[in-house]
N, C-alpha and C positions, 0 to 999 in steps of 0.2 A: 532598595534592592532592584535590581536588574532585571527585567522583563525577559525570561528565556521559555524557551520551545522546542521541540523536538520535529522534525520532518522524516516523512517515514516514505523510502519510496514504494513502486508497487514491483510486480515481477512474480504474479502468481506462485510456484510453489518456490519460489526463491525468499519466500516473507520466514518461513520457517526460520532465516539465518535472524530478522529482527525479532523474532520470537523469544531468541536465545539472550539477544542483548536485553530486550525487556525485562524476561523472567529474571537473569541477574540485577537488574535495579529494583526490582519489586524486594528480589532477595535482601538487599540490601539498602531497603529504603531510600534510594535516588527515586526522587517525586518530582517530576515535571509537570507543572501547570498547565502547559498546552501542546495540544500532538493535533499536529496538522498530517491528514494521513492519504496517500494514492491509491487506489485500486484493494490490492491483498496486504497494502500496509494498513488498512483499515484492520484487516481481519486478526494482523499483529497486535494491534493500538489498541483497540477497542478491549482484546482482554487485559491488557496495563493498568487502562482508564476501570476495568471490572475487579480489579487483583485479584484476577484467575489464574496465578502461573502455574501453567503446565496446560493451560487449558488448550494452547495452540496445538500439541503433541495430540490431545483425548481425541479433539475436532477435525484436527488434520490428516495428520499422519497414520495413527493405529487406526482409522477406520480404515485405512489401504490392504488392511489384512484380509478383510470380508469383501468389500463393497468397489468394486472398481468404476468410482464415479468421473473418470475422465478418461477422453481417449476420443477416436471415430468412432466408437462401438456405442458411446454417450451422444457423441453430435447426430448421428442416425436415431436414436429414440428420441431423443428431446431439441434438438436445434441448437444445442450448446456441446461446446465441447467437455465442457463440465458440467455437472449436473449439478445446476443452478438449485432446482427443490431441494435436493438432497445437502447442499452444503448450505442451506439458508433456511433450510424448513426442518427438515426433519433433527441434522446434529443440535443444534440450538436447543431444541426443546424437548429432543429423549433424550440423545446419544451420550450430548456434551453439556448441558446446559449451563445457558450462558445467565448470572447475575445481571440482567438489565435496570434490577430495580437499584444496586451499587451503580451501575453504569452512568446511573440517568440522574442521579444525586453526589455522584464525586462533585470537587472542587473542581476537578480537572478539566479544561474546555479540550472537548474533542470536535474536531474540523475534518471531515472526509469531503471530497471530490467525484462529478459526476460532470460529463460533458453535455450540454446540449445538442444535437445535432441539428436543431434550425437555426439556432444563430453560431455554433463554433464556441461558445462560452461556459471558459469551466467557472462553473456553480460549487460553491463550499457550504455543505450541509452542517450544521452543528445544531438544529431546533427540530426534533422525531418526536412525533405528536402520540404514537402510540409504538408499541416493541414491532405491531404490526409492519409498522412503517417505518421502522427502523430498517429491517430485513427488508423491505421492498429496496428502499435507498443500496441498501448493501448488494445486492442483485442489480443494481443499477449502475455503482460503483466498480463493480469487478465485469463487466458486459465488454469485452473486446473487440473490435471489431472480425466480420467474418466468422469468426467461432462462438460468437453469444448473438441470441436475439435481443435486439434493440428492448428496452424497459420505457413503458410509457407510465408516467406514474406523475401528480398531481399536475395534470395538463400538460407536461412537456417530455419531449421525446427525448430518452439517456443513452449513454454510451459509458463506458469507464473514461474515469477522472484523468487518467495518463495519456491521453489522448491529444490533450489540447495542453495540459501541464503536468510534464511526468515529474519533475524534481522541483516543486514549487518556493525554492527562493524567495521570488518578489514578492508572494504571497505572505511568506514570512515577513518582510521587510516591510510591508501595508501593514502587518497588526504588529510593527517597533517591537518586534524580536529582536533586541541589543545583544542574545548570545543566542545560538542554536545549535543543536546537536543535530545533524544530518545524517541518516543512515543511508547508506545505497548498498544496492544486493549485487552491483557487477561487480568486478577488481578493477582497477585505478588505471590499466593500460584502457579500459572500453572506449569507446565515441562508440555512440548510434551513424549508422551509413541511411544516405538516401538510398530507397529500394522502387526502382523503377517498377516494376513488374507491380507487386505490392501496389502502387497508386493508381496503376493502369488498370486494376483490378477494383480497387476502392471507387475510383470515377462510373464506374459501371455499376456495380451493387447499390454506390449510396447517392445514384445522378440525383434523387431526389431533396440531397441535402447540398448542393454546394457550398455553403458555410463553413459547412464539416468539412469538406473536400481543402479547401484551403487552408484551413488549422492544419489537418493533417501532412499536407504541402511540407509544410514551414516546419513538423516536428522533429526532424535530425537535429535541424539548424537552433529550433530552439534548446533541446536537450543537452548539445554542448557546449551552446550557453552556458546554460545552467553551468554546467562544469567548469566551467573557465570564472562563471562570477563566484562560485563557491572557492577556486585556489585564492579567488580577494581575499575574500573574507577571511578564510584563513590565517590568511596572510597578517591580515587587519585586528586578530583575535577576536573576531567575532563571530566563526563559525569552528564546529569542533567536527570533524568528518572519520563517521565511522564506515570501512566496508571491507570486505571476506578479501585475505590477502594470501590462503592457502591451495584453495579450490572453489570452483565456479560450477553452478547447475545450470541446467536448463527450465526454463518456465514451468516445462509441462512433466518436470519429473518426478516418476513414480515408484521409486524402491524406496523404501522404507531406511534401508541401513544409511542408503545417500543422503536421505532427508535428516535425517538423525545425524549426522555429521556434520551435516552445512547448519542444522541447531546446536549441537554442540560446539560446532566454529564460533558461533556468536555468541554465547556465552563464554566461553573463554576468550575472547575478544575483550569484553566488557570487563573484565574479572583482570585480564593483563593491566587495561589502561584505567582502571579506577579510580588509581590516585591524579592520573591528567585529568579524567571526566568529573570529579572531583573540585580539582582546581580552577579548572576552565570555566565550569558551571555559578563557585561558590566564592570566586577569590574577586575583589574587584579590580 
């Protein structure tokens, strides 16, 4: 059988749409072995890899009702524009909690991302030595630049994973992924632009990492890479490319009905193309 995997990319509250895709393969028993995952595709993946479905809606979205954990009004008390404690501490283990102990004995190898910012090198975590350090990783994981503080955690200084590799391909193609399922949360017209201002801005806040500074350089130009080596593969039958072909969110968006929509988009997404993700996956 054919060594396949799923790549999840990141796009903070835009993960909600692979939420949707998930929770219908859990529904219906499509079981992926390996989910290599970005940034808030972690926060997708990881309840896949726990078969929480629903749990991304409990964690994410309905705590929006009460709790308005991102915004300026966040990056003024805490130094993030999300409130890192609150979506890694407190939902996990009152609000929503998360199954780690299924997590951390599934079959399934889960691979999450985290930049270095001394040397520029994204790092694939899949060994969490305790639930502790699981969630630190995950706080490390999803750390933006400019709107999250940097995460120092077992010696080295983090950034989120998308940073240095937002749509990690080659990463798939180093652990002979022969099919993968690729989710992306933009629509298909996207490219990433280089944003001058943005790096003139980056040079200054992060002078102290210039490693980072030059990953960061190069990430338009790597991301639409990505895109271009992904229509190969396609092409080639060896990539299956899922993303939101109705309506587009913003990162940082917080209505509730939107969010529930762009989840419901990916769920019936997955649910239209079942019988190709099916085929693609299982036929050789």
């Amino acid at each position: 059988m054919k060594k396949i995997g799923i790549v999840l990319e990141g796009g903070a509250m835009r993960s909600v749409f692979e939420a949707g895709i998930l929770d219908y393969f859990l529904e219906k028993e499509i079981i992926i072995p390996n989910v290599i995952a970005v940034s808030a595709g972690a926060y997708a993946g990881m309840n896949y890899v726990s078969r929480q479905k629903g749990r991304l809606i409990d964690a994410v979205i309905k705590p929006l009702e009460k709790v308005k954990y991102m915004g300026f009004g966040t990056f003024f008390r805490t130094g993030s524009f999300f409130d890192m404690d609150y979506l890694f501490d407190i939902v996990p283990k009152e609000q929503a909690p998360f199954d780690f102990d299924t997590f951390r004995n599934s079959p399934i190898r889960f691979m999450m991302s985290t930049t270095d910012c001394v040397t520029g090198e994204c790092v694939y975590h899949e060994d969490f030595k305790s639930q502790e350090h699981f969630w630190n990783l995950c706080k490390a994981a999803n750390s933006m630049p400019f709107i999250s503080k940097i995460t120092h955690l077992d010696g080295r200084v983090w950034l989120d994973g998308g940073v240095s590799d937002a749509i990690p391909v080659d990463k798939a193609l180093e652990e002979n992924f022969e099919k993968m399922i690729v989710v992306l949360t933009r629509k298909s017209d996207y490219r990433k632009k280089y944003r001058r201002f943005y790096m003139m801005m980056l040079r200054l806040v992060y002078r102290k990492y210039p490693e980072l500074i030059k990953i960061v350089e190069k990430r338009s130009d790597k991301y639409n890479e990505s895109l271009d080596k992904l229509k190969q593969l396609e092409e080639e039958g060896k990539a299956f490319v899922i993303r939101p072909t109705k309506m587009a969110i913003k990162n940082q968006e917080s209505d509730i009905a939107t969010l529930m929509k762009y989840y419901e988009h990916g769920y019936e997404i997955a649910k239209e193309r079942e019988g190709e993700i099916r085929k693609f996956l299982y036929e050789e």
